[in-house]
VOGU-3710 file (C-alpha; in Angstrom, 3 decimals, decimal comma):
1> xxxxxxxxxx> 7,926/-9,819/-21,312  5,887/-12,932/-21,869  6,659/-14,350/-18,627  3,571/-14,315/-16,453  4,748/-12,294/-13,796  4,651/-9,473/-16,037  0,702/-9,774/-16,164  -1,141/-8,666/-19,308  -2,825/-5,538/-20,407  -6,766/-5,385/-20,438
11> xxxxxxxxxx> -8,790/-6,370/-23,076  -12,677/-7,550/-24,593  -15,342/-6,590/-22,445  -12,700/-5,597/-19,580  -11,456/-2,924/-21,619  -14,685/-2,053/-22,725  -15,664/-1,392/-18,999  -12,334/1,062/-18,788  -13,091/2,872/-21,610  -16,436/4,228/-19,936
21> xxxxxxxxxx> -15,097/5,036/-16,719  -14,668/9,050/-16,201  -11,582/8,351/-15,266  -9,937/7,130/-18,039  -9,116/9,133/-21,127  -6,692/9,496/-24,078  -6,035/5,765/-23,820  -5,307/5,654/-19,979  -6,124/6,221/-16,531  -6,311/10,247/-15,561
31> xxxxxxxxxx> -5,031/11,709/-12,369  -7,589/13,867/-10,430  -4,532/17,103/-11,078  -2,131/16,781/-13,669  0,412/14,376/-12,192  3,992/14,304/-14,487  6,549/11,456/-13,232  8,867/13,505/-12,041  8,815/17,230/-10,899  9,782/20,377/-12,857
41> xxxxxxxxxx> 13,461/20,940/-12,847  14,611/17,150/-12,742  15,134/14,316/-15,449  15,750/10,640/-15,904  19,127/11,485/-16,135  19,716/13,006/-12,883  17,458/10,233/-11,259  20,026/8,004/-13,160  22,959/9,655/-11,772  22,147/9,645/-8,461
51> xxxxxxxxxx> 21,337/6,349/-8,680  24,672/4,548/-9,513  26,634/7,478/-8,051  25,553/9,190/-5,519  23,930/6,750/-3,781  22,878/7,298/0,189  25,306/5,368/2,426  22,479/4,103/5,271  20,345/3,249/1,949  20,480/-0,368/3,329
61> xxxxxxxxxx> 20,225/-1,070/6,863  23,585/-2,338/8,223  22,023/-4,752/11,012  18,955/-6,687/11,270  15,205/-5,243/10,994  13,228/-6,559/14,980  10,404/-7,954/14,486  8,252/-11,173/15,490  6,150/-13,678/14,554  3,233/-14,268/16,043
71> xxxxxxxxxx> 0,597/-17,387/14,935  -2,033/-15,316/13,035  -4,601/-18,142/13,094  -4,373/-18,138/16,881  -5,814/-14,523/17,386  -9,437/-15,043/18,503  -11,352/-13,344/15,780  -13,823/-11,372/18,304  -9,950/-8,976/18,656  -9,738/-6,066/16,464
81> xxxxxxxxxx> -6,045/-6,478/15,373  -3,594/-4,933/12,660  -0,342/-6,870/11,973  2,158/-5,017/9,791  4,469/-7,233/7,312  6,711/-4,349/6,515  6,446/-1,859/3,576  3,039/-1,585/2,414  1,889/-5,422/3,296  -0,339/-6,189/6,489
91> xxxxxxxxxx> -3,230/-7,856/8,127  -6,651/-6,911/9,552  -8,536/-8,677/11,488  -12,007/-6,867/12,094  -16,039/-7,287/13,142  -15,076/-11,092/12,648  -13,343/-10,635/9,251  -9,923/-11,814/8,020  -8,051/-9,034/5,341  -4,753/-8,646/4,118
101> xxxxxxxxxx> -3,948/-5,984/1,909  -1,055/-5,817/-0,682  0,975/-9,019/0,663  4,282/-9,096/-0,686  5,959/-12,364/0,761  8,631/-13,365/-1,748  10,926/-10,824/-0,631  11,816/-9,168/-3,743  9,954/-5,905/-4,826  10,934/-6,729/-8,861
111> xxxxxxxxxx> 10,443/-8,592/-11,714  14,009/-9,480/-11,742  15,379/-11,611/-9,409  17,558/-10,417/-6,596  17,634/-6,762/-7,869  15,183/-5,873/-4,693  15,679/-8,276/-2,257  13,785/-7,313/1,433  16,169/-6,246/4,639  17,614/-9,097/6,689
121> xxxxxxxxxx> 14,460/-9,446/9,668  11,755/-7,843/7,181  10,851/-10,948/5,390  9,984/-12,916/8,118  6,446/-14,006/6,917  5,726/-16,087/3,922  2,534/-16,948/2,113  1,685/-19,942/4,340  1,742/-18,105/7,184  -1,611/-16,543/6,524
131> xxxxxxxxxx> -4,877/-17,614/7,607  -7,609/-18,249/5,123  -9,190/-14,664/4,272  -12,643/-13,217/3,665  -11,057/-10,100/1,716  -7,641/-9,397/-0,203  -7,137/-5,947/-1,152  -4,912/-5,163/-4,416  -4,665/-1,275/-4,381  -2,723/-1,362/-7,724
141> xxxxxxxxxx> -0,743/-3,418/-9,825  2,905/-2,245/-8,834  5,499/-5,386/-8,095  5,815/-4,140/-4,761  1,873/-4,347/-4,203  0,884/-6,735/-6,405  3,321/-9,826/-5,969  2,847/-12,042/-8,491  4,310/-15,129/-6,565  2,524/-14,606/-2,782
151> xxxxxxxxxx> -0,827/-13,860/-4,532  -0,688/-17,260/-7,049  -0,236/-18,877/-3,161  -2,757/-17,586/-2,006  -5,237/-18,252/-4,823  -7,604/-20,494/-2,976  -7,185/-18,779/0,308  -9,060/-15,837/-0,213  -12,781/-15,720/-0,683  -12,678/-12,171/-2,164
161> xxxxxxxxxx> -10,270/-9,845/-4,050  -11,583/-6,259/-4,259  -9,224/-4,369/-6,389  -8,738/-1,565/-9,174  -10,099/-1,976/-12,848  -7,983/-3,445/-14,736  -6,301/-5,709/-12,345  -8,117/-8,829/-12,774  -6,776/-8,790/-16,398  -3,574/-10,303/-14,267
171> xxxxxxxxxx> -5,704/-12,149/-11,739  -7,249/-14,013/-15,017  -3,629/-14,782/-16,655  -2,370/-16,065/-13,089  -5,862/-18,551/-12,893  -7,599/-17,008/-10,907  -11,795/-17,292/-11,153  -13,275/-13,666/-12,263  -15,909/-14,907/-9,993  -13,916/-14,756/-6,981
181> xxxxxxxxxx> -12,494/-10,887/-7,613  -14,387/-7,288/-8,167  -12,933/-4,747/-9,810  -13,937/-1,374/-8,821  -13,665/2,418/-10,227  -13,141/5,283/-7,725  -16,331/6,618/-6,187  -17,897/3,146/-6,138  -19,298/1,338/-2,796  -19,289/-3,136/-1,774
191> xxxxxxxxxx> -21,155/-3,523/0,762  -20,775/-6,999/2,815  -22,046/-8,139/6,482  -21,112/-5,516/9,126  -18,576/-4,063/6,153  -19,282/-1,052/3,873  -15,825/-0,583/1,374  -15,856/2,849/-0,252  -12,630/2,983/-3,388  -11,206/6,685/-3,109
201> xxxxxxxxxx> -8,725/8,073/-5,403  -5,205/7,994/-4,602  -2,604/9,999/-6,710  -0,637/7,721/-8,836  0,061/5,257/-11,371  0,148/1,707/-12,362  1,925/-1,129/-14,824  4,419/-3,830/-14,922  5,984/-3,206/-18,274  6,882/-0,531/-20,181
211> xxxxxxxxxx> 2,977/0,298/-20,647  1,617/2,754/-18,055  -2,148/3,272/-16,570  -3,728/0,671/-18,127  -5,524/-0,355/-14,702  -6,423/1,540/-11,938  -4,687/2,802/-8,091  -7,141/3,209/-5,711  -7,370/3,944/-2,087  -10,080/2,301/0,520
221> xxxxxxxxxx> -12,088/3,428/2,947  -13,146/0,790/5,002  -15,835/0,913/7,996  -17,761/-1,355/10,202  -20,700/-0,317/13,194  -17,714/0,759/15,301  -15,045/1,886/13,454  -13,782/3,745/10,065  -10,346/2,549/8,633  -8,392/4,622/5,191
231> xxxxxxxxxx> -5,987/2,178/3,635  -3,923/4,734/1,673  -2,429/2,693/-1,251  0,396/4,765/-2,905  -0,470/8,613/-3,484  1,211/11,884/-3,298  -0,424/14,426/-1,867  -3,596/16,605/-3,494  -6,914/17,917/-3,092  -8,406/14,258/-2,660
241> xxxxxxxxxx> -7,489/13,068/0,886  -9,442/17,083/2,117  -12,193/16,058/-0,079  -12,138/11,921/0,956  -11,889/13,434/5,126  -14,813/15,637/4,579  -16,922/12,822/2,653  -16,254/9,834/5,335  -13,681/11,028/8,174  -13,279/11,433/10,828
251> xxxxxxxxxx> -11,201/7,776/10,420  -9,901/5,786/13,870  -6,778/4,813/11,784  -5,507/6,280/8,569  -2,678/3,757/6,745  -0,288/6,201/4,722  2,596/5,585/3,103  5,525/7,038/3,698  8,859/5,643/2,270  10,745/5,235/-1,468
261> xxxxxxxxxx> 10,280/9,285/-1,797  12,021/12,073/-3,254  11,464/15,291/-4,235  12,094/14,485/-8,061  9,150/12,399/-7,827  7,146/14,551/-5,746  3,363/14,051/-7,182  3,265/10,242/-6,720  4,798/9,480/-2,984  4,161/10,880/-0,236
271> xxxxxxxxxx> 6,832/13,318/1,108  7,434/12,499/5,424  5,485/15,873/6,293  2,883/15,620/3,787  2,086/12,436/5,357  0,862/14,401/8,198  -1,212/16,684/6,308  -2,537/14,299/4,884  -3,782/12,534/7,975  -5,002/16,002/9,339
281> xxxxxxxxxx> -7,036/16,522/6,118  -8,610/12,738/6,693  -9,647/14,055/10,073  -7,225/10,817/11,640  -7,630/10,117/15,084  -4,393/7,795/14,337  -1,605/7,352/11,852  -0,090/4,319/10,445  3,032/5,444/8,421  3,940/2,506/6,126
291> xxxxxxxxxx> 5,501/2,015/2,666  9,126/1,671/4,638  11,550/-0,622/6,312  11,775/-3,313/4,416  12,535/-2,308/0,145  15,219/0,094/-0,718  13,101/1,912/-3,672  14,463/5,396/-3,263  17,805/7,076/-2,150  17,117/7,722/1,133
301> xxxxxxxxxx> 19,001/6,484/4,068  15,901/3,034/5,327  15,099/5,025/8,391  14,530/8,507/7,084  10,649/8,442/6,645  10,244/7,060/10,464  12,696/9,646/11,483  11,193/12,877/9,606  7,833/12,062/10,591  8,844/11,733/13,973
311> xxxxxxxxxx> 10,293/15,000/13,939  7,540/17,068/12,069  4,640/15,698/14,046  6,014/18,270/16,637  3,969/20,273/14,728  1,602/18,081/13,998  0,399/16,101/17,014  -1,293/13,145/15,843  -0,444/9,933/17,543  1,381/7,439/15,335
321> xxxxxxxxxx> 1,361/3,904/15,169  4,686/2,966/14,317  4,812/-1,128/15,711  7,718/-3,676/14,714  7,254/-6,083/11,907  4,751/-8,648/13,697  3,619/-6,818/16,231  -0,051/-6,742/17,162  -1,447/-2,809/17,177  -4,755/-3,330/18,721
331> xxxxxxxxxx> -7,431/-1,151/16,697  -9,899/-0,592/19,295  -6,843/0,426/22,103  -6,312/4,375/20,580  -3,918/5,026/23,691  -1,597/2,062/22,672  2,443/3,071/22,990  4,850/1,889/20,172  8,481/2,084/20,590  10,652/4,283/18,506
341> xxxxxx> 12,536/0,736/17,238  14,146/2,664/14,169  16,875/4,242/16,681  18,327/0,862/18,055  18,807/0,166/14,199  22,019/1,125/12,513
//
C-alpha cells in the first residue's frame, strides 16, 4: 500500500479544510440520503459468488470494440466538439477551451496489473495523444477515474485541475504543484473566461485502499454564453439530479453513466432506466450514456447498458448520443444521428 499509485489520505491544513465542510461528518464524506454499499437483501458473499461462479457469459466482448482515431490537435478550436475515449474518459472542446475529464489511458481500471485490462479496440488512445488542456476534471478518486499513470503524463499538460476535496492530497504525492489544481466542495462556483463551473453532488463514494470517503465525488455543471453541459461523474440515482435540473437545467447535453451496475449495488450506479430519469429530471435536451464499453466492472453481459437504454427510452424519448470510441459528436448539431454500433458487436 505504499506504492504511489495507491495515493495518500488527506492531512494538515487539507484535512482541516474537510473537516469544515457540511458535508463531511463522523470522520468522512456524507451522502445527501443514506447510501449503504450494497442494497437490503444482498451481501459480500453473494457479490462474491456470483463473481467467480456465476459469471455472465457476454461479460467480455468476443470481437473487437469500432472505433477511430482522429488527430485531436487538428480540430479547429472555434468547433464545439465531444470525443468519447470509452467508459467514463472523454474530451471537450468548447468557447475556445480544451477539457478532458477522467482520462484513463493505461488500459487497466486497477491497482493491480492485468486484473482489468480495457476491450481489444477500446484503448486506442494514450496519454500523448492529447492536446495541451486549459481544464482537467477529476470527479473522484476511483482507479477507473482517477488513473494514476495517464494523469502523472499529463502533469505539465494541463493548466488546471478542478476536482473534489481531498484529491489533491494524491495530486501532491504524484508532484503535482497545489498551485496548478482547485479543490472544490459541492455547492461551490469557478468562474473562468466565457466558463462558469458549478460542483453538484453526485451519489457515491471514493478511495483507493481499504479507507473509504476520505475525499470527495462530485458532479459538474458546466456552461458557457451558448450552452449548459452536466458531466455526471458516478452516482446512483436520488433527489439531487430533480433538485440540480431545477437549479441550472434545462442542459444541451447531460453525460450519465450507465455501465458496471447491479441491483446489489443499487444506490451508487446508475441502473439503465434510471439513467433516463435522471436526464428527464436534469431537464436534458440530450443524453450521453457513458461509464460502458470498455471495463468489465460488473456482471453484466458489455453491451447491456447500451441495449436497456435503448429499449426503455421508448418510454422515454430523449435523443441519445451514443457515438463510437473516437468519434466526433458535434455539441452545437442537437439533430446529429449515431449508429446503434453495439449490435454489429458480438
Amino acid at each position: 500500500m505504499k506504492n504511489p499509485i495507491y495515493g495518500r489520505l488527506p492531512e494538515g491544513k487539507r484535512l482541516d479544510r474537510i473537516m469544515k465542510s457540511p458535508n463531511y461528518g463522523k470522520g468522512q464524506f456524507q451522502n445527501l440520503s443514506n447510501t449503504p454499499a450494497l442494497a437490503e437483501g444482498h451481501s459480500y458473499l453473494e457479490v462474491l459468488y456470483q463473481y467467480f461462479f456465476k459469471k455472465d457469459k457476454r461479460r467480455l466482448p468476443a470481437s473487437v470494440i469500432p472505433s477511430i482515431k482522429p488527430d485531436l490537435r487538428k480540430f479547429e478550436l472555434k468547433e464545439d466538439i465531444l470525443v468519447w475515449f470509452g467508459h467514463s474518459s472523454y474530451y471537450i472542446q468548447l468557447a475556445g477551451k480544451r477539457m478532458l475529464v477522467d482520462p484513463v489511458f493505461s488500459g487497466n481500471a486497477s491497482p493491480l496489473r492485468g486484473t482489468n485490462k480495457a476491450f481489444p479496440g477500446a484503448d486506442i488512445f494514450h496519454s500523448e495523444d492529447i492536446p495541451d488542456l486549459d481544464i482537467l476534471f477529476l470527479t473522484h478518486d476511483h482507479y477507473d477515474h482517477l488513473d494514476y499513470k495517464t494523469v502523472v503524463q499529463l502533469k505539465d499538460r494541463a493548466k488546471l485541475i478542478i476536482t473534489g476535496l481531498g484529491v489533491g492530497e494524491h495530486l501532491e504525492l504524484w508532484g503535482f504543484d497545489p498551485s496548478k489544481f482547485i479543490e472544490l466542495d459541492w455547492n461551490e462556483e469557478y468562474r473562468s473566461e466565457n466558463f462558469i463551473i458549478n460542483t453538484t453532488p453526485a451519489r457515491h463514494f471514493s478511495g483507493r485502499g481499504f479507507t473509504r470517503n476520505k475525499s470527495l465525488w462530485l458532479s459538474f455543471v458546466l456552461e458557457t454564453p451558448n450552452m449548459k453541459l452536466f458531466l455526471g461523474g458516478d452516482s446512483g440515482y436520488d433527489t439531487h439530479f430533480a433538485e440540480i435540473g431545477k437549479k441550472f437545467g434545462p442542459f444541451d447535453l447531460a453525460i450519465l453513466e450507465d455501465g458496471q451496475y447491479d441491483v446489489k449495488w443499487k444506490y451508487i450506479h446508475l441502473l439503465p432506466e434510471e439513467v433516463l430519469k435522471a436526464a428527464r429530471d436534469l431537464h436534458a435536451k440530450r443524453l450521453f450514456p457513458i461509464h460502458n464499453s470498455k471495463f468489465a466492472m460488473s456482471n453484466h453481459a458489455w453491451d447491456d447498458p447500451l441495449r436497456k437504454i435503448t429499449v426503455a427510452n421508448n418510454n422515454y424519448h430523449i435523443p441519445l448520443v451514443t457515438p463510437i470510441i473516437g468519434e466526433p459528436v458535434y455539441l452545437k448539431n442537437g439533430q446529429q444521428q449515431f449508429k446503434k454500433w453495439w449490435e454489429d458487436v458480438r
